[in-house]
N, C-alpha and C positions, 0 to 999 in steps of 0.2 A: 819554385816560388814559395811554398807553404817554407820550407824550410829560410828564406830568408826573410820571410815573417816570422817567423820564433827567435830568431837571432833580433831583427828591429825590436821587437817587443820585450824580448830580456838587456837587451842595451836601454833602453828606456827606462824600465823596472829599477837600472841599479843607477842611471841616472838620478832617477827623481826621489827615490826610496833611503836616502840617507840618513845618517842616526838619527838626526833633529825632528825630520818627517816621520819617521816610524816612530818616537816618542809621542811626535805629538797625535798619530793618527791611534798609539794605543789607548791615552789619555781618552779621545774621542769612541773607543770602541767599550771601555771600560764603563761611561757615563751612557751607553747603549745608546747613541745615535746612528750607528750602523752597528752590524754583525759581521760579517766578509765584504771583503774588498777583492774582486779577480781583474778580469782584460781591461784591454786599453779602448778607450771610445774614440776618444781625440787627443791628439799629440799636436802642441803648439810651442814655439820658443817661449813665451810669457808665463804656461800651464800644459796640464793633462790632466783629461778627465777619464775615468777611469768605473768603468760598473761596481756596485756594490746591493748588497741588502742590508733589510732592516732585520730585526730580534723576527718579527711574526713574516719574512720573507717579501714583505714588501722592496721592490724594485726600486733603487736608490743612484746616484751619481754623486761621484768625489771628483772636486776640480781641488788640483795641487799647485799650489804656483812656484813657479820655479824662482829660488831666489839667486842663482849663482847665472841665469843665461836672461832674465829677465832685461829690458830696457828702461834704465833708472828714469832717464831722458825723457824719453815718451810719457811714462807714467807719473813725473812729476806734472808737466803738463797736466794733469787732471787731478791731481790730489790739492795742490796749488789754489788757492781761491775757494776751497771745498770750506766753508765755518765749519763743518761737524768732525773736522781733523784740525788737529796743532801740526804744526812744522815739526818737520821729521829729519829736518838737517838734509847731509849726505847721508845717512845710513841705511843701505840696500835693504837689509830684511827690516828694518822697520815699516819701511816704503812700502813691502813685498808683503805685511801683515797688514799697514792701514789699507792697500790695495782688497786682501783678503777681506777683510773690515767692511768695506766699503761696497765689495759686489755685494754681501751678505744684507746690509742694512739697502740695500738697492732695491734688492728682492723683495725684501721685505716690506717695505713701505709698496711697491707695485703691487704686490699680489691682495696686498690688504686694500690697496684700492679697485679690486675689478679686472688688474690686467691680465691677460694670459702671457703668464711667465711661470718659469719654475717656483717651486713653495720651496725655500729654506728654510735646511733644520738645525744647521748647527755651524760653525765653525772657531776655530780658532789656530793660532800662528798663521799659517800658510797652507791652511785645510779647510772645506768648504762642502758642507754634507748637504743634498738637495735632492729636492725630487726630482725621477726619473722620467724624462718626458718621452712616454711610448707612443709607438704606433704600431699594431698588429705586434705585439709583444716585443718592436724592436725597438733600440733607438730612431727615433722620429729625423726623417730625413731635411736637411734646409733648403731651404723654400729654391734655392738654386740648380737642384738637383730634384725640383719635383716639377712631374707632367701638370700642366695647367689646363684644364678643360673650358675654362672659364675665366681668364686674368683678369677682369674687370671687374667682379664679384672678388678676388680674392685681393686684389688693389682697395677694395672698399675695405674689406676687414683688417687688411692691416693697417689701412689709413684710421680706421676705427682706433685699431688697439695704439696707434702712435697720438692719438687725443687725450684717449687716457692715460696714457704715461706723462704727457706733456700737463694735459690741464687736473687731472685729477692728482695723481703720483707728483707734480709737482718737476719734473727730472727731465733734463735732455740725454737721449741715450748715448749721442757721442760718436759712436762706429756704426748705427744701423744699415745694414745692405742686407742684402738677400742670403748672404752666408750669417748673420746673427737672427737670421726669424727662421725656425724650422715647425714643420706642418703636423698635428696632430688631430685626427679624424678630418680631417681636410681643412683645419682652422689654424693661422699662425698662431707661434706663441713666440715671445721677444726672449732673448738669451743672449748672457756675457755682457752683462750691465755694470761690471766693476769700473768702467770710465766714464759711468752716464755723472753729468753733473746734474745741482741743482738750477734753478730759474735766474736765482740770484748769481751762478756763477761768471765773473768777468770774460768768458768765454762762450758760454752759453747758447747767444745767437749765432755765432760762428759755427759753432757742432752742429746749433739745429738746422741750418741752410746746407751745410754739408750731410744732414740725413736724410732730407727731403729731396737732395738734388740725387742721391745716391738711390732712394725709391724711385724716383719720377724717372732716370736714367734706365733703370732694371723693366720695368714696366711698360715703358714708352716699347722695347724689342718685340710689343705684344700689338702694337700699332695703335695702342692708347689714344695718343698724342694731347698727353698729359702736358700742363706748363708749371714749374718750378715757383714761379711768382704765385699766380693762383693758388698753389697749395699752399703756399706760406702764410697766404692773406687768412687762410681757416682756420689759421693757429692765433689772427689777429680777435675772433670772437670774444 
C-alpha cells in the first residue's frame, strides 16, 4: 500500500508540476511568500493542495489549479455575472487564473470580515499561497469526517459563520456541504471559496438555497429536524 502511494503521489507531482507552474511557483518563492513546498494534502480534478512553509517556518498550503483537467463549463458558471471579472472568452488558463483570482480576493474580503476561513497570502497565475488550517499540528479534518459530540452547537456555529459570509462578506459560497467546512479546535472554518459569488450575482439565490439545503440535509442525520425554509427566512434579516 505505502508503495502505491508514492507511485500516486509522484504521478501527481509530475501532473501538476509543469514548466508554467514551476515558473510561476519560483517567481512566488523568490518574492518569499513561501519557502518549501513538500506532500500532497488534497488531490482534486479542478486543484491540489499541497503543504508548504513560510521563510520563519510557519505552516502554509498551496492550492494549484489545474489548467489542462479543469471544467471550463462548471466554472464559467460562476465567473459569469461576477462585475469584479471581464469576459474571459473561451480561454482555459485565463478562466483557470481569474478562477485563481477569484478564490484569492474570496478569502480575502471573508477573512477581513470576521469569518473563519483561511488568511491568503499570495497568489498569482494558477498558484494560491494561504494559510494553513491546523489541528493538533495536522491538516484539520472536514466537518464530514469529524465525530460530533454535540451537532446542534456545531449547526449553530456554522450557521453563524454562513451569516457572515453572507451578510457581512457580502458572498454566496456556492458549493458549501460538510466537505468544504473542516473543524479547527472544534470550530468550522469555510474553504474552497473560488465559486462563491457575490449578492448581486444573477445566480446568487439559487447557490444560496442550494447551500442551506445542503447544511440542513447534513445535519438533519443528527435528528435536528431542521427546515430548509426557516433557515432561508434568517438570511431574510
Amino acid at each position: 500500500m505505502a508503495k502505491q502511494k508514492i507511485n500516486k503521489d509522484r504521478k501527481i507531482f509530475e501532473d501538476v508540476f509543469d514548466a508554467l507552474t514551476v515558473r510561476t511557483l519560483e517567481k512566488l518563492k523568490s518574492k518569499k511568500h513561501f519557502a518549501a513546498i513538500s506532500g500532497i494534502i488534497k488531490s482534486g480534478k479542478e486543484g491540489q493542495v499541497f503543504n508548504a512553509v513560510a521563510e520563519d517556518d510557519t505552516p502554509l498550503a498551496i492550492k494549484i489549479y489545474m489548467i489542462e483537467t479543469s471544467s471550463f463549463q462548471k466554472m464559467q458558471d460562476y465567473i459569469k455575472g461576477d462585475r469584479r471579472f471581464f469576459s474571459i472568452g473561451n480561454n482555459k488558463k485565463k478562466l483557470v487564473y481569474a478562477w485563481c483570482a477569484k478564490e484569492y480576493r474570496n478569502l480575502k474580503k471573508a477573512h477581513e470580515c470576521g469569518v473563519s476561513s483561511p488568511n491568503p497570502i499570495a497568489f498569482l497565475g494558477n498558484v494560491l499561497v494561504m494559510e494553513m488550517v491546523s489541528d493538533n499540528d495536522q491538516p484539520a479534518k472536514h466537518l464530514a469526517k469529524t465525530k460530533l459530540d454535540n451537532p446542534k452547537q456545531m449547526y449553530d456555529m456554522v450557521l453563524s459563520e454562513m451569516k457572515k459570509f453572507y451578510f457581512d462578506a457580502g458572498l454566496v459560497h456556492a458549493d458549501l456541504s460538510e466537505f468544504n467546512i473542516i473543524i479547527r479546535d472544534g470550530r468550522p472554518v469555510i474553504i474552497d471559496v473560488g465559486q462563491s459569488v457575490l449578492l448581486n450575482h444573477p445566480m446568487a439565490k439559487k447557490f444560496h438555497r442550494r447551500d442551506v439545503e445542503n447544511i440542513v440535509r447534513f445535519f438533519n442525520k443528527f435528528d435536528l429536524n431542521l427546515d430548509s425554509e426557516e433557515v432561508l427566512k434568517e438570511f431574510e434579516k
